[in-house]
C-alpha positions as CSV (number, residue, x, y, z in Angstrom):
1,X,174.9,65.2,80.0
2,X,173.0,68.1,78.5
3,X,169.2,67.8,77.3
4,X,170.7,68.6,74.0
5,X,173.9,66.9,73.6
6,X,175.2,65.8,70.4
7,X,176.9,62.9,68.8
8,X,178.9,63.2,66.1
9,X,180.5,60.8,63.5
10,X,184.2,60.2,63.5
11,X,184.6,60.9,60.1
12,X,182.4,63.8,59.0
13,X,180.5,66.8,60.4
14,X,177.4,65.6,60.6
15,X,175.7,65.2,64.2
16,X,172.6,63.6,65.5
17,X,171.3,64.0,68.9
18,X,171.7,62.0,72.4
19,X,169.0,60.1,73.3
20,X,168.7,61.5,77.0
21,X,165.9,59.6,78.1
22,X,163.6,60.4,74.9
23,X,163.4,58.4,71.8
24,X,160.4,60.0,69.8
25,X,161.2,61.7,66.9
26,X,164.9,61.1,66.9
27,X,167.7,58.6,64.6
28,X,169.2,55.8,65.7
29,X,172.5,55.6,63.8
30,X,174.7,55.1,67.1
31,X,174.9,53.2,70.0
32,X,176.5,56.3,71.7
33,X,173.5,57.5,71.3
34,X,172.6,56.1,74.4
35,X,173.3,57.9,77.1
36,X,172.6,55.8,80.3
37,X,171.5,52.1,81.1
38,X,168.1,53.3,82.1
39,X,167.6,53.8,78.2
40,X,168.4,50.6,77.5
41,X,166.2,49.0,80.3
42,X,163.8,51.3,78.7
43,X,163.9,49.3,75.4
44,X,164.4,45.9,77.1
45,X,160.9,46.8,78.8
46,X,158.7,47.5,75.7
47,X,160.5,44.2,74.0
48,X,159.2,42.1,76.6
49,X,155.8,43.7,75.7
50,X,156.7,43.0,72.0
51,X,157.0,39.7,73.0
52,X,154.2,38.9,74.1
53,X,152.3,40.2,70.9
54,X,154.3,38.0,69.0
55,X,153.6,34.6,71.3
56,X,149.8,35.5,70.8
57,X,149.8,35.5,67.2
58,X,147.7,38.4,66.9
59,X,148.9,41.5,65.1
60,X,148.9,44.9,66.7
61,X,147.6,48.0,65.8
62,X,150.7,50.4,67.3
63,X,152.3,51.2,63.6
64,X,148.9,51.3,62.2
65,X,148.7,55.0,61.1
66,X,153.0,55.1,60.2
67,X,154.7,54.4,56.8
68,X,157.9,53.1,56.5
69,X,160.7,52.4,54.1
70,X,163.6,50.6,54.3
71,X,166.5,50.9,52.0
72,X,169.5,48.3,51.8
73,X,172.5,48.9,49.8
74,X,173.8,45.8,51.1
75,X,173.0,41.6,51.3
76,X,170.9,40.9,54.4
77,X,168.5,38.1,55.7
78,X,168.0,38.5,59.2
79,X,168.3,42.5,60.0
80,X,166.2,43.0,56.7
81,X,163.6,40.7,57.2
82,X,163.2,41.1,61.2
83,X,162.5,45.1,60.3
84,X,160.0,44.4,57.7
85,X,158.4,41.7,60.2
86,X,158.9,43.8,63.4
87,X,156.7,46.5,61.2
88,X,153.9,44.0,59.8
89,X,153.7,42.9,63.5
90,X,152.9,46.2,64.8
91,X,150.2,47.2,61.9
92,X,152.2,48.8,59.7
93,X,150.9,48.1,56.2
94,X,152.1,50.6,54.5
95,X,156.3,49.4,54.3
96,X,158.2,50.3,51.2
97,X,161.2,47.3,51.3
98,X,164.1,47.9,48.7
99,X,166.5,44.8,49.0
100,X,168.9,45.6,46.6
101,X,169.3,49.5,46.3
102,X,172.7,49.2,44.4
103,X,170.5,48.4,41.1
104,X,168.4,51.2,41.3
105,X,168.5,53.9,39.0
106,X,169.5,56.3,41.8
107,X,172.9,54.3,42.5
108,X,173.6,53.6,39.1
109,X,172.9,57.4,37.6
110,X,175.5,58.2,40.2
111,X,172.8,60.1,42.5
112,X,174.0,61.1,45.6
113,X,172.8,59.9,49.1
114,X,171.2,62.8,50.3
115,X,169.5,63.1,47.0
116,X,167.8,59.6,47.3
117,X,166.9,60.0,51.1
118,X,165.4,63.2,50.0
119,X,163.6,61.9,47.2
120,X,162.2,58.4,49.2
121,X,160.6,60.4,51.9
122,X,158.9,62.3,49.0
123,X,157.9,59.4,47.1
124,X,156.8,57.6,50.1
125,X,155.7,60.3,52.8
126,X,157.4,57.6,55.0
127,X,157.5,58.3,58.7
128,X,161.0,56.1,59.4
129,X,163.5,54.8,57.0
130,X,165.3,51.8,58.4
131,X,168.9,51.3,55.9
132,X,172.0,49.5,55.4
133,X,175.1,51.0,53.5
134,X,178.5,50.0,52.7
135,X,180.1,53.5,53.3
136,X,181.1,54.4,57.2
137,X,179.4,57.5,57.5
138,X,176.0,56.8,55.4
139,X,173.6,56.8,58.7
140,X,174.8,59.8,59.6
141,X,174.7,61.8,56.4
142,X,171.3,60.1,55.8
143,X,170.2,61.5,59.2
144,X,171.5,64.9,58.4
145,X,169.5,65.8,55.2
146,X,166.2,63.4,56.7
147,X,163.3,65.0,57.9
148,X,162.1,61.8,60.0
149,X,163.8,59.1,61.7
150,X,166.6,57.4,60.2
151,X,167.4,54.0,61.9
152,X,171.2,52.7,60.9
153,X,170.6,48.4,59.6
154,X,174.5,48.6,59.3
155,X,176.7,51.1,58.0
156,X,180.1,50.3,56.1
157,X,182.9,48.5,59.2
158,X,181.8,51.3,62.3
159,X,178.2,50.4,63.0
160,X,175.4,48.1,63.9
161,X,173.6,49.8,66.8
162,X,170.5,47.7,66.6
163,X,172.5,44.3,66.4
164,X,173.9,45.6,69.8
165,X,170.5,46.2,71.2
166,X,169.6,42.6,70.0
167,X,173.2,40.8,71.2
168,X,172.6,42.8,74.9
169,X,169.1,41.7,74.9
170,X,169.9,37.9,74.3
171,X,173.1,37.8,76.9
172,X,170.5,39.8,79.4
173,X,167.7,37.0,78.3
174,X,169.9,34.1,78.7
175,X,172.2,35.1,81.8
176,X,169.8,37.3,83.9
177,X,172.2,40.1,83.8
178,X,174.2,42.5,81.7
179,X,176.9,43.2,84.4
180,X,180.2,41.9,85.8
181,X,180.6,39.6,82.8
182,X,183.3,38.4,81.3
183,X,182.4,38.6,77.2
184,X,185.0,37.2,74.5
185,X,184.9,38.9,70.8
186,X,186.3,36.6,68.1
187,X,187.1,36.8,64.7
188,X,187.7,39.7,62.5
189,X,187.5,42.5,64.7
190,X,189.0,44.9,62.2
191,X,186.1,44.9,59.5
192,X,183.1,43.6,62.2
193,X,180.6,46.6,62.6
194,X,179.0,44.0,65.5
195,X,181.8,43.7,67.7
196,X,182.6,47.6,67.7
197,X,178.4,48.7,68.7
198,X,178.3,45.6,71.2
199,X,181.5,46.7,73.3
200,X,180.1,50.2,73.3
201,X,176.9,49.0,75.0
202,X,178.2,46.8,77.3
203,X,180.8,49.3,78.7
204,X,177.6,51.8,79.1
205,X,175.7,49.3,81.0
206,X,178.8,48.1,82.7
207,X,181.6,50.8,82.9
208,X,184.0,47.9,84.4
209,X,183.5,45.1,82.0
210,X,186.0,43.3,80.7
211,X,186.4,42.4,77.4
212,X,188.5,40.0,75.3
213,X,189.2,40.7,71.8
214,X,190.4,37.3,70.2
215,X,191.9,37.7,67.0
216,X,194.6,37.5,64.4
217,X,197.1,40.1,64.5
218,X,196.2,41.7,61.0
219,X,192.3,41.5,62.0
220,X,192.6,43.4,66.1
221,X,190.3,45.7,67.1
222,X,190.9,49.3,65.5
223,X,193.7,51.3,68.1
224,X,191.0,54.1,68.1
225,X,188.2,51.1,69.4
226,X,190.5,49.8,72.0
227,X,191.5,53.4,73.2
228,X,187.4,54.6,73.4
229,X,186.7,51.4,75.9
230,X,189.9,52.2,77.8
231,X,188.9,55.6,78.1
232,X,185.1,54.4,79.4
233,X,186.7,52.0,82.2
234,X,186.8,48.8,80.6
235,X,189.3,46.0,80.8
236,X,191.0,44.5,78.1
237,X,192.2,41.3,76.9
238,X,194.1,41.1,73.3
239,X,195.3,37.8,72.4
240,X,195.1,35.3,69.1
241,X,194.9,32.5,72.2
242,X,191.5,31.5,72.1
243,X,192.9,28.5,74.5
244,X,194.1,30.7,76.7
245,X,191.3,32.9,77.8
246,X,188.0,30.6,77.1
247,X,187.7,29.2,80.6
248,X,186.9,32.4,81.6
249,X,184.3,33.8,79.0
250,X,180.6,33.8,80.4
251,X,179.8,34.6,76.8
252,X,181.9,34.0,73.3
253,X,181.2,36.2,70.7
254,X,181.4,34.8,67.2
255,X,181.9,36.4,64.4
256,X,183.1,35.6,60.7
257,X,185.9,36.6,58.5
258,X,184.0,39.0,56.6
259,X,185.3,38.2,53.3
260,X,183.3,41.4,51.1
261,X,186.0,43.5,52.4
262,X,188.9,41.7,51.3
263,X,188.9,43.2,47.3
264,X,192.2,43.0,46.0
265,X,194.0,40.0,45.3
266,X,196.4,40.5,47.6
267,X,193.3,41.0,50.1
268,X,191.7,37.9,48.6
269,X,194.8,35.7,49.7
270,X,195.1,37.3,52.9
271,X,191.3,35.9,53.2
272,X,192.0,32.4,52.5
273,X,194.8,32.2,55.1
274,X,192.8,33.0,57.4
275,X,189.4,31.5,57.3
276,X,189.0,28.6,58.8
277,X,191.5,29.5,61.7
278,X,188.5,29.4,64.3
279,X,185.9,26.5,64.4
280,X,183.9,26.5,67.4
281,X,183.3,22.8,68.1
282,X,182.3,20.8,70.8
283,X,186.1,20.3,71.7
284,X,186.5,23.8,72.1
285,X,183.0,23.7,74.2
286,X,184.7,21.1,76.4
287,X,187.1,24.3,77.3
288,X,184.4,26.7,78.4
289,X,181.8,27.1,81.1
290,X,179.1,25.3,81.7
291,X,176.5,28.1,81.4
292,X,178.8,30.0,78.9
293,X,176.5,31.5,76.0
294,X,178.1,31.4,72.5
295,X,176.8,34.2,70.1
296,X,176.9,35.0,66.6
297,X,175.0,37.7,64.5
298,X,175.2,35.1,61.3
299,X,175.7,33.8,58.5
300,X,178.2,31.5,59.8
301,X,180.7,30.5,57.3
302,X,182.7,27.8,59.4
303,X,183.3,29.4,62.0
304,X,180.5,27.5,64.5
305,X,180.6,23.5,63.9
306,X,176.6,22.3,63.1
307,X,177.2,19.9,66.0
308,X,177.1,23.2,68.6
309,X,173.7,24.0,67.4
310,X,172.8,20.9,70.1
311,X,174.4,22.1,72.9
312,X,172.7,24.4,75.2
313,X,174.7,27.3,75.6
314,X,174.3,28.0,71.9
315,X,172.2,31.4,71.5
316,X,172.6,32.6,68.0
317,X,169.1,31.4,66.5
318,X,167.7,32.8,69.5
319,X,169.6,35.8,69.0
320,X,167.7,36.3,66.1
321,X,164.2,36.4,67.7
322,X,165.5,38.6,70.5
323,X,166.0,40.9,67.1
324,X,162.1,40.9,66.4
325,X,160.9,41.7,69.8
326,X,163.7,44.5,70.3
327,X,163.4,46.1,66.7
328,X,159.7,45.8,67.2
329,X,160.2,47.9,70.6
330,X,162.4,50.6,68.9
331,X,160.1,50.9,65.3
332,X,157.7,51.8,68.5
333,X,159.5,53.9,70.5
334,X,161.5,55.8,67.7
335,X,157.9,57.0,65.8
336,X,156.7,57.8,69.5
337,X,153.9,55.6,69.2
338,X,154.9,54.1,72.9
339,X,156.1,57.0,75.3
């Protein structure tokens, strides 16, 4: 792939670059981005070091001279307050947090996107703006009119790239590798930004993975999706048959009906059929491996019984620490600040 090369967002003109080997300097709105597994090993490599400034309880100095800002236009715990953590853990004491940028003056005044990127790196002479936004092509758009970093926290049903990161990091953690896996994706595939950034990766690390989307018919993985991992060589497994296919799974892949897209009433009811259709209990652990891994990028809203938090193969509060130590290693690697 050329030094140069180019990703650009399915819905809109706007491009941002390839990683290639490099992350100083550039966005990270994508997980095609990512160019080669050597990238990734590169990021796994500096979270280990992340790591190990976080079990000594001493803060570092690497962000100590950056400013960052991080704008969210939607709800989050977990990817809002591992960024705003991964920063204070690195030094970085100068962090402009917005939690709630739909109530700003900005949003409500009807100011556009660009516009308010534009103005926050004014207001702020931030170095890196981490943010989250409902619409699909924010990160991207954000990127394009940005004069530093922009790092995509979730964007509208397409994107989660650092979730990925995280998700890979934990099944790499717990299983000791990220290849020849068998990794089941349940839930509502159609709206899940999670699921569509995590397949991406793991058909980059592993070309021939294989991969089971389990789902309702009226929530399957995007036609587009499915056609993209085709195209890279992976397998795949469709089916509503969670029965049927979780012997096989060496990791389950939870995630929720994600009920902020169903709007209309017609939506709404749609949503109350079909919540509740997967609980992950210990009878359904009874089906699965042994040293099967079940994951979830939370908040659980019944899809994961209480009683699985006991069992062993249960990774999704882990999960959440792998987050730290591998948003930490990006905050790092994206301001150039480790090489």
């Amino acid at each position: 792939m050329a030094a140069k090369s180019l990703i650009h967002s399915p819905l809109n003109g706007f491009k941002v670059e390839a990683f290639n080997g490099k992350f100083a300097g550039k966005d990270m709105v994508s997980i095609r981005q990512f160019t080669d597994k050597i990238e990734v090993a590169k990021v796994f490599n500096v979270a280990g070091q992340m790591e190990k400034i976080v079990k000594s309880k001493v803060n570092s100095n690497i962000l100590k001279h950056v400013t960052m800002a991080e704008l969210f236009y939607q709800p989050s715990t977990r990817t809002f307050t591992s960024f705003l953590s991964a920063a204070r853990w690195l030094g970085c004491k100068r962090v402009v947090a917005i939690h709630g940028m739909e109530a700003y003056s900005s949003v409500t005044k009807g100011e556009s996107l660009p516009d308010t990127i534009m103005s926050i790196e004014q207001t702020t002479a931030c170095d890196i703006i981490v943010m989250r936004h409902p619409e699909d092509n924010s990160a991207f758009e954000a990127a394009h009119f940005a004069s530093v970093p922009i790092v995509n926290g979730g964007s509208g049903k397409l994107e989660h790239p650092t979730q990925a990161v995280l998700d890979l990091y934990t099944i790499y953690r717990r299983l000791g590798t990220m290849t020849g896996l068998k990794v089941g994706m349940l839930g509502d595939l159609l709206n899940g930004r999670t699921v569509k950034s995590l397949s991406k990766i793991l058909t980059l690390v592993d070309p021939k993975a294989k991969l089971y989307f389990i789902s309702p018919k009226v929530l399957e993985l995007p036609r587009n999706e499915v056609a993209e991992l085709k195209q890279r060589g992976a397998q795949i497994v469709e089916t509503s048959d969670l029965a049927s296919v979780l012997p096989e799974l060496d990791v389950l892949y939870v995630t929720r009906i994600q009920k902020e897209w169903f709007k209309t009433p017609a939506q709404q009811k749609l949503y109350n059929n079909l919540k509740g259709q997967y609980d992950i209990n210990n009878k359904w652990l009874k089906l699965a491996k042994k040293k099967m891994i079940v994951m979830h990028p939370l908040p659980r809203v019944g899809e994961i019984s209480y009683e699985v938090d006991d069992d062993p193969r249960a990774a999704y509060f882990e999960e959440m620490r792998m987050g730290l130590y591998t948003r930490m290693a990006l905050l790092a690697l994206l301001t150039g600040k480790i090489k």
